[in-house]
PyMOL CGO cylinders between C-alpha atoms (Angstrom):
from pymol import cmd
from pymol.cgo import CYLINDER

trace = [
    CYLINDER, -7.24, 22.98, -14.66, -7.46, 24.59, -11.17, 0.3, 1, 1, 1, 1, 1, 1,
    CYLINDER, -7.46, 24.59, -11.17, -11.08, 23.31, -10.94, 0.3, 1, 1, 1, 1, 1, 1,
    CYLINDER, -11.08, 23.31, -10.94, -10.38, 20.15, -11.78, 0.3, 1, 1, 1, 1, 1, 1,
    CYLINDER, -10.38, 20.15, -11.78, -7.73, 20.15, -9.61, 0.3, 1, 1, 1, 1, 1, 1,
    CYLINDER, -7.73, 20.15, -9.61, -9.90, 21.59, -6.28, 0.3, 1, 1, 1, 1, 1, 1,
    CYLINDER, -9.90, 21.59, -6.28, -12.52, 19.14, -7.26, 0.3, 1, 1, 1, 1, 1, 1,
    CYLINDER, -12.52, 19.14, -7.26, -10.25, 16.47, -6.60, 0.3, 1, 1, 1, 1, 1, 1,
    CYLINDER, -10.25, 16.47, -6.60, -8.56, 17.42, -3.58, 0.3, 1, 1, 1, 1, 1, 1,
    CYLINDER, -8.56, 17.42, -3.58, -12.38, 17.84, -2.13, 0.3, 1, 1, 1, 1, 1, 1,
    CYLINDER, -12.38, 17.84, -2.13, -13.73, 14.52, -3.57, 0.3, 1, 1, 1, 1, 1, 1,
    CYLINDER, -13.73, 14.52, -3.57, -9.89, 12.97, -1.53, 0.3, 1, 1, 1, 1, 1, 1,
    CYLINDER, -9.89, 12.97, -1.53, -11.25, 15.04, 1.70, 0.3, 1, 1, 1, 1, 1, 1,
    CYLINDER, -11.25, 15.04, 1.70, -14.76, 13.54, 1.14, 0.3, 1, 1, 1, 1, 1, 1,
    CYLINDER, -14.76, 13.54, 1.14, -13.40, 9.49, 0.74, 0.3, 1, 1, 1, 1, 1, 1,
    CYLINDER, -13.40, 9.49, 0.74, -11.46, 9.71, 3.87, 0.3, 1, 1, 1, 1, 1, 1,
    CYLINDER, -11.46, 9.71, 3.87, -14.07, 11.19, 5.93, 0.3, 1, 1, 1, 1, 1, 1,
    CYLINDER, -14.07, 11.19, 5.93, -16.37, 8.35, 4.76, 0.3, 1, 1, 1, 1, 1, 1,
    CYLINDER, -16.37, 8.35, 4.76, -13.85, 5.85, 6.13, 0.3, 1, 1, 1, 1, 1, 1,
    CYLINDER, -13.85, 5.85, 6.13, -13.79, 7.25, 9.47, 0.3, 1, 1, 1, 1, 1, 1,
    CYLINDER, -13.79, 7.25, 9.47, -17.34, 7.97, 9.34, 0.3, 1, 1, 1, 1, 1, 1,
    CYLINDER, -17.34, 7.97, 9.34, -19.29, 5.03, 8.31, 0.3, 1, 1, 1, 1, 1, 1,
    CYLINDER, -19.29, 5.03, 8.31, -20.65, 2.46, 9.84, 0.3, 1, 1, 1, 1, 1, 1,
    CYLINDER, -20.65, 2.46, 9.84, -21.28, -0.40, 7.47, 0.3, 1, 1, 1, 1, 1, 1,
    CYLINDER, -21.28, -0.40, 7.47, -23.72, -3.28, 8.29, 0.3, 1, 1, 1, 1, 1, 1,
    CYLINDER, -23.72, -3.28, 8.29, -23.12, -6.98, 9.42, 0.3, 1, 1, 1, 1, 1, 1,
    CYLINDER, -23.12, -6.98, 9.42, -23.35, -8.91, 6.25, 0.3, 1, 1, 1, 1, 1, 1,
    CYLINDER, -23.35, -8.91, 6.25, -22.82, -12.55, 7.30, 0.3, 1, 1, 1, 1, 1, 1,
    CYLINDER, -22.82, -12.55, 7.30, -22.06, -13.12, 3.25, 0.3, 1, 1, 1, 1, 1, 1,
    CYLINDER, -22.06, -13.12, 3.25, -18.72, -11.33, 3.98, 0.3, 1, 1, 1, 1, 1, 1,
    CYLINDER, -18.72, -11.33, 3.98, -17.51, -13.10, 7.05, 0.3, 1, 1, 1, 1, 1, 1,
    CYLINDER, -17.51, -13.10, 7.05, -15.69, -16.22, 5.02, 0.3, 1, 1, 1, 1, 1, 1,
    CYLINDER, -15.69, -16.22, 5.02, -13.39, -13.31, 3.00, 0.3, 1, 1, 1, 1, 1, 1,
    CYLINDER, -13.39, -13.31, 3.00, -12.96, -11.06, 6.17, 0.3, 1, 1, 1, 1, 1, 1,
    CYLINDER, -12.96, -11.06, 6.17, -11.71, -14.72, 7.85, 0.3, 1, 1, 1, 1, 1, 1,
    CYLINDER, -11.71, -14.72, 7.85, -9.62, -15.66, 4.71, 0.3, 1, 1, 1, 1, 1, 1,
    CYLINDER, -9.62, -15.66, 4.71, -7.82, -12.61, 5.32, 0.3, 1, 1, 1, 1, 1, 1,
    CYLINDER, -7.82, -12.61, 5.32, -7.01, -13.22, 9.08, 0.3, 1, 1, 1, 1, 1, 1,
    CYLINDER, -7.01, -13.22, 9.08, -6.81, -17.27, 8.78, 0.3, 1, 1, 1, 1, 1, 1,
    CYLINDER, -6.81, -17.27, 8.78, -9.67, -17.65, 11.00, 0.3, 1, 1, 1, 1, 1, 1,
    CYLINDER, -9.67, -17.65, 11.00, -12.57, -19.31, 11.10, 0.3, 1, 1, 1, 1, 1, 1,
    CYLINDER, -12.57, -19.31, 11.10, -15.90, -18.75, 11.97, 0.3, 1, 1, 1, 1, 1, 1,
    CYLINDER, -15.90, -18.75, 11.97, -18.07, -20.95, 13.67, 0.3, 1, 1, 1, 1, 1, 1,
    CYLINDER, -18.07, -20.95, 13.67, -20.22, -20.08, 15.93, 0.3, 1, 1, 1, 1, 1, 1,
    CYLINDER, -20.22, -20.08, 15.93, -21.77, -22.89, 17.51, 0.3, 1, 1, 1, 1, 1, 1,
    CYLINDER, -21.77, -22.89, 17.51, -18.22, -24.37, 18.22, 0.3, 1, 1, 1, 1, 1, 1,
    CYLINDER, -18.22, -24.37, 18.22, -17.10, -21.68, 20.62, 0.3, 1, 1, 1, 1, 1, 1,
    CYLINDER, -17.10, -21.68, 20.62, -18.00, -21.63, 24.45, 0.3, 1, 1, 1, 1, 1, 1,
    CYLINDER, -18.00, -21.63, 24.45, -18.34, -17.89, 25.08, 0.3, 1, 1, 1, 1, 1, 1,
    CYLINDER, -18.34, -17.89, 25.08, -18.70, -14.69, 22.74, 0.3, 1, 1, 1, 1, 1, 1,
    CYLINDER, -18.70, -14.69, 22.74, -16.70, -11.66, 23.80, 0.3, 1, 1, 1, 1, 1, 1,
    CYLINDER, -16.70, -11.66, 23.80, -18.02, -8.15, 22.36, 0.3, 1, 1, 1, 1, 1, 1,
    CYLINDER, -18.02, -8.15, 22.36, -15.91, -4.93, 22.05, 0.3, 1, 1, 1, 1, 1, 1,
    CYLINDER, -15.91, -4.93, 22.05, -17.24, -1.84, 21.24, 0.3, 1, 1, 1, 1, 1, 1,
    CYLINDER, -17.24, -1.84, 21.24, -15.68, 0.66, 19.93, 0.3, 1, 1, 1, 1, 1, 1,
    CYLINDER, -15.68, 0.66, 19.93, -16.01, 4.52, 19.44, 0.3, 1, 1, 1, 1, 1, 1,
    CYLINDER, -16.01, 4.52, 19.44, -14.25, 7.13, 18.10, 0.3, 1, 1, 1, 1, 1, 1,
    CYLINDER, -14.25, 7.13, 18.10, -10.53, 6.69, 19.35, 0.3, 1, 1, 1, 1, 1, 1,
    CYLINDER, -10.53, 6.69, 19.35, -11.50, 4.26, 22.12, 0.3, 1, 1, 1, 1, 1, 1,
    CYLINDER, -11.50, 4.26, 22.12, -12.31, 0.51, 22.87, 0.3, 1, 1, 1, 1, 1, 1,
    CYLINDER, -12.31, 0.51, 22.87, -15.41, 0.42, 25.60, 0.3, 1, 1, 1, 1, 1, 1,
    CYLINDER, -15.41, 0.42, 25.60, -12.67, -1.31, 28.07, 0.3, 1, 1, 1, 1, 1, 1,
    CYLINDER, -12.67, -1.31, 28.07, -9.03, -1.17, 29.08, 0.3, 1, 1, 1, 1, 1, 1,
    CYLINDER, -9.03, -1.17, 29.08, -8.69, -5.44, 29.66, 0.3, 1, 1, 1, 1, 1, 1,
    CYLINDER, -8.69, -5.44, 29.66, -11.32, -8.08, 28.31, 0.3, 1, 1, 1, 1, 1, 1,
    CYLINDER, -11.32, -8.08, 28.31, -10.15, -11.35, 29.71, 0.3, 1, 1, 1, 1, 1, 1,
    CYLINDER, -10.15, -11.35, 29.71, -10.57, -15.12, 27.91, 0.3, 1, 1, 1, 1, 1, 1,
    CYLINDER, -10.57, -15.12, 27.91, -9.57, -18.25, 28.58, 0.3, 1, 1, 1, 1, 1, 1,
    CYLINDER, -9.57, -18.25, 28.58, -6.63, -19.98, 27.78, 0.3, 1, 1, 1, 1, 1, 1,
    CYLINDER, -6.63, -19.98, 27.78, -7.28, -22.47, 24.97, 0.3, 1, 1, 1, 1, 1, 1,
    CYLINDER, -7.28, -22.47, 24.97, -10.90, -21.90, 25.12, 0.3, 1, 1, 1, 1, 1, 1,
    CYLINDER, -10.90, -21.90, 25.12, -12.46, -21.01, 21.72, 0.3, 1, 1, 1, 1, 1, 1,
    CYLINDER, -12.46, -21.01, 21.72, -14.46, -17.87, 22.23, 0.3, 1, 1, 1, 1, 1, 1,
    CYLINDER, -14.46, -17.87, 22.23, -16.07, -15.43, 19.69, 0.3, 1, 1, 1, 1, 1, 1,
    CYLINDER, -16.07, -15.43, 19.69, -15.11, -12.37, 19.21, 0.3, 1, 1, 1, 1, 1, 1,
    CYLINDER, -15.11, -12.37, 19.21, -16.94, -9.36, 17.79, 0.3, 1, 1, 1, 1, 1, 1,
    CYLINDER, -16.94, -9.36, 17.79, -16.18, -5.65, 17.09, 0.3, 1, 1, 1, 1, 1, 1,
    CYLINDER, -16.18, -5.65, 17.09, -19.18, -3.26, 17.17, 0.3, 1, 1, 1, 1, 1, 1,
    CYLINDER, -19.18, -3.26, 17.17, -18.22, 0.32, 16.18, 0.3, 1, 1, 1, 1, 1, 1,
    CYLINDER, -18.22, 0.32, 16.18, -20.72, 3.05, 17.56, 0.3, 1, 1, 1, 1, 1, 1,
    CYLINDER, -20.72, 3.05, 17.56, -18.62, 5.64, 16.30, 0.3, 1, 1, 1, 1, 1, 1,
    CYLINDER, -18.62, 5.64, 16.30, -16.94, 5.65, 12.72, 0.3, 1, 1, 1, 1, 1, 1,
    CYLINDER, -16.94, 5.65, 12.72, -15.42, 2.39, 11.43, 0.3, 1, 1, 1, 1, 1, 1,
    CYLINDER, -15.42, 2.39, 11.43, -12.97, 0.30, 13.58, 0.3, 1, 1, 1, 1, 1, 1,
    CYLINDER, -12.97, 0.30, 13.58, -11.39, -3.24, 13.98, 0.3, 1, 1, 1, 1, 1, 1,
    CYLINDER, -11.39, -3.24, 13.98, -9.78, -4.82, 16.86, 0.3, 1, 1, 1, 1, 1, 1,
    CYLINDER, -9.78, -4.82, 16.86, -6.41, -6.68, 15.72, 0.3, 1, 1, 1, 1, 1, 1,
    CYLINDER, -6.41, -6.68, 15.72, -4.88, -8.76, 18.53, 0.3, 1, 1, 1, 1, 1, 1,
    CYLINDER, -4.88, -8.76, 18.53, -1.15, -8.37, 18.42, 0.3, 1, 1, 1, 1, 1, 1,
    CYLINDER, -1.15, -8.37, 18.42, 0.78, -11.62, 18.02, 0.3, 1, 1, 1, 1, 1, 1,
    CYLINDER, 0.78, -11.62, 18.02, -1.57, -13.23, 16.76, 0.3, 1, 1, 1, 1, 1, 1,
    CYLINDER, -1.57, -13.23, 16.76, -3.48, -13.26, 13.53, 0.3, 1, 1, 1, 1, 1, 1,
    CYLINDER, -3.48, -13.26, 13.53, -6.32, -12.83, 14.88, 0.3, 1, 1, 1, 1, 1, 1,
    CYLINDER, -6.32, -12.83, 14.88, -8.24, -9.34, 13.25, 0.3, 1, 1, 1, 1, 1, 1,
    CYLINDER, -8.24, -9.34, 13.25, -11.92, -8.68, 13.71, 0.3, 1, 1, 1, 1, 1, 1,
    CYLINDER, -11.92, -8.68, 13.71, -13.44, -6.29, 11.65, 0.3, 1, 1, 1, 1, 1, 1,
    CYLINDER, -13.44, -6.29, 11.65, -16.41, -4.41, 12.66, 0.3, 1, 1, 1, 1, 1, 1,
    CYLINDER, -16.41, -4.41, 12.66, -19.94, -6.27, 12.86, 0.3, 1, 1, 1, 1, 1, 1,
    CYLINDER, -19.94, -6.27, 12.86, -17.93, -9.48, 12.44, 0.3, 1, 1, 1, 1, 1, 1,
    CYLINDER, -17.93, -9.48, 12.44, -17.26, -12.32, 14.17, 0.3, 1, 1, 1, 1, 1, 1,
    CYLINDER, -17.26, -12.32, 14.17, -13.77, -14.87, 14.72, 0.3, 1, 1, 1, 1, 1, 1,
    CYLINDER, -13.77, -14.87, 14.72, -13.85, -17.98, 16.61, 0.3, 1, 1, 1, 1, 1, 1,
    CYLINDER, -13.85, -17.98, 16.61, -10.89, -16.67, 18.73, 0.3, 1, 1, 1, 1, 1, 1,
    CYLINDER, -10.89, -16.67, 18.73, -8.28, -19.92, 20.56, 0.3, 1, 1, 1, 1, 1, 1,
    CYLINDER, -8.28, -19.92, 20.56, -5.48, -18.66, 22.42, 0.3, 1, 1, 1, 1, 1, 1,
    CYLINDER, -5.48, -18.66, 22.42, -3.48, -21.20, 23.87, 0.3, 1, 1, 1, 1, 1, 1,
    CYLINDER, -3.48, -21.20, 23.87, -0.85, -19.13, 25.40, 0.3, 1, 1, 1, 1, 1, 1,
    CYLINDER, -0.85, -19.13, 25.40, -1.66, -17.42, 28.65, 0.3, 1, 1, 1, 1, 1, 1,
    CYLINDER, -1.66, -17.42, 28.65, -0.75, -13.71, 28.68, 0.3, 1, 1, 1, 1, 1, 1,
    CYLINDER, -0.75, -13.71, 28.68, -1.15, -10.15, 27.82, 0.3, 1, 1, 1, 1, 1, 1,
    CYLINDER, -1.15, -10.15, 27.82, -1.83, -9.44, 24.19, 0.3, 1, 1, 1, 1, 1, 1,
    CYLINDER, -1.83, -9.44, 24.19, -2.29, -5.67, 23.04, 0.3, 1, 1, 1, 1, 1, 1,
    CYLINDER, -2.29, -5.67, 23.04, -5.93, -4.49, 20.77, 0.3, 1, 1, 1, 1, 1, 1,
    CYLINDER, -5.93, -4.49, 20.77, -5.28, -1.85, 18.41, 0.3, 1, 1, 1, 1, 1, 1,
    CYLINDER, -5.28, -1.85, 18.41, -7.80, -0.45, 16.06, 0.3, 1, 1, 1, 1, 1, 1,
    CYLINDER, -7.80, -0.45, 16.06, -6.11, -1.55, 12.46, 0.3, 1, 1, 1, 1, 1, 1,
    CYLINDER, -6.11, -1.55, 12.46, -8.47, 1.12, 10.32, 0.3, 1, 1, 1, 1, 1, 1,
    CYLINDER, -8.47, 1.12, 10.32, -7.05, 4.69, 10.58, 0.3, 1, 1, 1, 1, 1, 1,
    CYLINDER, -7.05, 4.69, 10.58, -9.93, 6.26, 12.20, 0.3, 1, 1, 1, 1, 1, 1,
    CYLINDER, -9.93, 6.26, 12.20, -8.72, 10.13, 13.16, 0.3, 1, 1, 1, 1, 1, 1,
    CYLINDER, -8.72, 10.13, 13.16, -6.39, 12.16, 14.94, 0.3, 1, 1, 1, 1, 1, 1,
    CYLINDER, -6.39, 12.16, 14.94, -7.01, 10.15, 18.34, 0.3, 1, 1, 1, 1, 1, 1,
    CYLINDER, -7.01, 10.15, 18.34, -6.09, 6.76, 16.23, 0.3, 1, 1, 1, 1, 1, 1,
    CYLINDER, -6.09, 6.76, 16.23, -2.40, 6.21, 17.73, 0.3, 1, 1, 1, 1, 1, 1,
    CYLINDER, -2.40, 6.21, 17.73, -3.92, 5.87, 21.19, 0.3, 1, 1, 1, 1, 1, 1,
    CYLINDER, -3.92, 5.87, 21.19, -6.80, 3.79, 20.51, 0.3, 1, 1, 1, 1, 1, 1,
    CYLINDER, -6.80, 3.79, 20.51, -5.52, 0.50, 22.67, 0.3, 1, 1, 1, 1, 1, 1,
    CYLINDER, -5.52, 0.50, 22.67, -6.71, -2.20, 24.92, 0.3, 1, 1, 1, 1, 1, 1,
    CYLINDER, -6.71, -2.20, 24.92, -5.71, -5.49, 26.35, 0.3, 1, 1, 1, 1, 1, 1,
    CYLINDER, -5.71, -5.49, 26.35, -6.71, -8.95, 26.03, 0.3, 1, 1, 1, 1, 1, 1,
    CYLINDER, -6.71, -8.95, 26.03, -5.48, -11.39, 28.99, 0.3, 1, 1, 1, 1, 1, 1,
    CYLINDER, -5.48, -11.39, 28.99, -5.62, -14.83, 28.14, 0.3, 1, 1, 1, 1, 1, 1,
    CYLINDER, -5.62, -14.83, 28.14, -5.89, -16.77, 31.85, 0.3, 1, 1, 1, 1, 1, 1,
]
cmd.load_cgo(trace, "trace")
């Protein structure tokens, strides 16, 4: 019983290292049911500019990115380190990593990032802004 019971506990352990761990590859088969789940759509020859954020372990590469008000612009997540997403508070806008979401924004202002995958101990601070001009 105890072994079955360590062997669990280590396989637990082993799963949520994975998650902060892997990096999984842009599949452009999964973008319509990653964009079902945030309402978004994805197209990426309607959008003026593409804005890329890349992330690491407990960090986004930049305090501010900065977009246009009601200007359509792609957004992408690329995680260098573990497995991140970049959700844009009030909003519905989520990008997971190696995706892409036609992001509109019609309301100038500040609007906080925060990584919506637990990634680790540094996951709390793992923050960034978006100003919409």
């Amino acid at each position: 019983m105890k072994k079955w019971l360590l062997f669990a506990s280590a396989m637990c352990l082993v799963i949520v290292l994975a998650a902060c761990g892997a990096n999984s590859a842009n599949n452009p088969a999964n973008d319509a049911e990653a964009n079902a789940e945030t309402g978004a759509a994805v197209d990426e020859g309607a959008a003026s500019s593409e804005l890329v954020i890349t992330a690491s372990n407990w960090e986004f590469d930049q305090k501010e990115y900065k977009i246009k008000a009601g200007e359509t612009v792609n957004v992408k997540i690329d995680s260098i380190d573990g497995l991140h997403s970049a959700k844009i508070q009030k909003t519905d806008y989520e990008v997971k990593n190696g995706k892409a979401v036609a992001v509109n924004i019609a309301e100038p202002g500040s609007y906080e990032i925060i990584c919506n995958i637990p990634c680790g101990q540094g996951h709390r601070t793992m923050k960034s802004t978006l100003v919409v001009e």
